[in-house]
N, C-alpha and C positions, 0 to 999 in steps of 0.2 A: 345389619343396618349400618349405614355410613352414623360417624360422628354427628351431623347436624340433625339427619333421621330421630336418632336416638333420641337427642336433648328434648327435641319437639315430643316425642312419646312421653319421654318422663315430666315434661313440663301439663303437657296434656291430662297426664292419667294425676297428676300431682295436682291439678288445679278442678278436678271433679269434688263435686259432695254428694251427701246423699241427701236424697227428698224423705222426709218420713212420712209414712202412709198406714195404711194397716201393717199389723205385726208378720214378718216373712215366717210362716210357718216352717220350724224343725222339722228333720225327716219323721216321719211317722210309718219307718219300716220295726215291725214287732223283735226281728233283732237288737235294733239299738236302744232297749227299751231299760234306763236307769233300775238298779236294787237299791231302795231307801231303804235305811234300815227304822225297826220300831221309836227307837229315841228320836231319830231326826222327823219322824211324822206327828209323831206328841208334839214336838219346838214348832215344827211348822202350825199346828192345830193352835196353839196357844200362841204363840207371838204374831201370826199373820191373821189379821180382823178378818179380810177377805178370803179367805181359803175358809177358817173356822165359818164363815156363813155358807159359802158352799157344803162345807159337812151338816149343816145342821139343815139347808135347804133340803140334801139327799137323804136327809135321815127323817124330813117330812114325807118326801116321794117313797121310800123302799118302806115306811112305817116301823121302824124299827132302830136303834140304836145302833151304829154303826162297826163294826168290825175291824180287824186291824186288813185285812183283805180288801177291805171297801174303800177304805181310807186312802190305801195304797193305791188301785186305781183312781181315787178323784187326783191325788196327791198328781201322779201321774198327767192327768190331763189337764189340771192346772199346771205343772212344772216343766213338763218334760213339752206337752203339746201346747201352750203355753197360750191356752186357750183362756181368756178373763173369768175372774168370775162370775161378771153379771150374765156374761155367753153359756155357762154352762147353768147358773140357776134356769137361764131360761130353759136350757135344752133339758133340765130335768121335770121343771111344768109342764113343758110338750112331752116328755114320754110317760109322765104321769098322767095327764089328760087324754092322749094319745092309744096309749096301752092299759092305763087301769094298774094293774100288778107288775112292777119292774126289777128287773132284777140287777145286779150290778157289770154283768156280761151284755146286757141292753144298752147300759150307760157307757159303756168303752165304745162297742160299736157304735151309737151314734156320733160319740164323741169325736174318734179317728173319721169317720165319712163328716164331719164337717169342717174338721185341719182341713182333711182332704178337697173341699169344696170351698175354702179361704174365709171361713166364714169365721170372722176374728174381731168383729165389733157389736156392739147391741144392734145396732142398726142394721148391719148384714146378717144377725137373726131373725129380727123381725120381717124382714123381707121374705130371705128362704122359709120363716114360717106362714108366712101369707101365703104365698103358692104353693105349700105344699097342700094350705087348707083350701085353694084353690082348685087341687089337682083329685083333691078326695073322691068328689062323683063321676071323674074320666075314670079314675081306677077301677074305683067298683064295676064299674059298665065293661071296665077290661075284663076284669074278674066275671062278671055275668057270661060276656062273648065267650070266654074260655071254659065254662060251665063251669065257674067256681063258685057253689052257693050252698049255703050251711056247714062252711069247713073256714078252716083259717089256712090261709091260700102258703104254700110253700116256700122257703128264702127264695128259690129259683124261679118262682114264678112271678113271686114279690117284685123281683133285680126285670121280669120279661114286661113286668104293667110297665115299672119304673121306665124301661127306655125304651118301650113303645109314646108314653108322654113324653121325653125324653128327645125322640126324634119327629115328635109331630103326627105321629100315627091315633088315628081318633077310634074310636070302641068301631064303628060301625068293618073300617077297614081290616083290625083286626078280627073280626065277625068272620067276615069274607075271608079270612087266609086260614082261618079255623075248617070254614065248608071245606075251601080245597082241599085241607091238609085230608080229613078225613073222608072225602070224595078217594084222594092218591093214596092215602097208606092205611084208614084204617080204625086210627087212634091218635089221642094228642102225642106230641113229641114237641119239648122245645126246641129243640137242636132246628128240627125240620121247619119249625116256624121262624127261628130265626136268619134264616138263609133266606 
């Protein structure tokens, strides 16, 4: 950079701010995943009003008194994924209503797929829970086209309704690539269905 180049860069980059907006989501790779130790999850339980509602929210949803294990994951996705906690009471009503019986391997998962999905205010809850409750009877119709009925449909086939709704694909079409599929090979295959 020439001298005058320069000035201008640093005057430039010197004279930006930031906008605050929703919270910028921490990486949420399971490597970089903090060890709280037992003492500092007690202090956070008891000093932080909000976190201790979150524990007692989750210990309404799993029915049961919470665990140092469970704690650890909320602890987690309040701290680390630094999701609120009126976001995650809601996201435990939904997998309590959702699912009926939860377990705390349910609640990570959700939790990380909505960091993952930016979902970081009450109102970017209730949205993604609208349509999701929107999207219930495309599913199951996916699930019918796919001959999935009296079973509880597989993570991988869960992830094939999901981004068939996902990409706009409606039950009837994938109806249609199901014949094909088993007109050409046979039997179901996701693999083959998804090409």
């Amino acid at each position: 950079f020439s001298k005058e180049r320069y000035d201008r860069a640093i005057f430039t980059l010197t004279s930006l701010t930031i906008q605050e907006s929703a919270p910028t989501p921490p990486p949420t790779s399971q490597n970089e995943r903090p060890r709280y130790a037992a003492a500092e999850l007690r202090q956070a339980r008891e000093d932080d009003h909000k976190f201790a509602a979150v524990c007692l929210s989750a210990e309404d949803t799993l029915g049961h008194v919470l665990n140092e294990s469970q704690v650890r994951s909320l602890f987690l996705i309040y701290n680390h994924l630094g999701l609120p906690a009126e976001v995650i009471i809601e996201l435990l009503s939904y997998l309590k209503r959702d699912r009926g019986t939860v377990t705390r391997r349910d609640i990570e998962r959700e939790a990380y797929k909505w960091a993952d999905r930016g979902i970081y205010t009450y109102q970017q809850a209730q949205e993604y829970l609208s349509r999701a409750d929107a999207e219930k009877p495309l599913i199951q119709a996916i699930f019918e086209a796919m001959h999935i009925v009296g079973r509880t449909p597989a993570p991988a086939e869960q992830q094939f309704a999901a981004a068939c709704i996902e990409k706009g694909f409606p039950p009837d079409t994938v109806a249609l690539a199901i014949r094909r599929m088993e007109r050409n090979i046979g039997e179901l295959s996701l693999n083959y269905l998804k090409r």
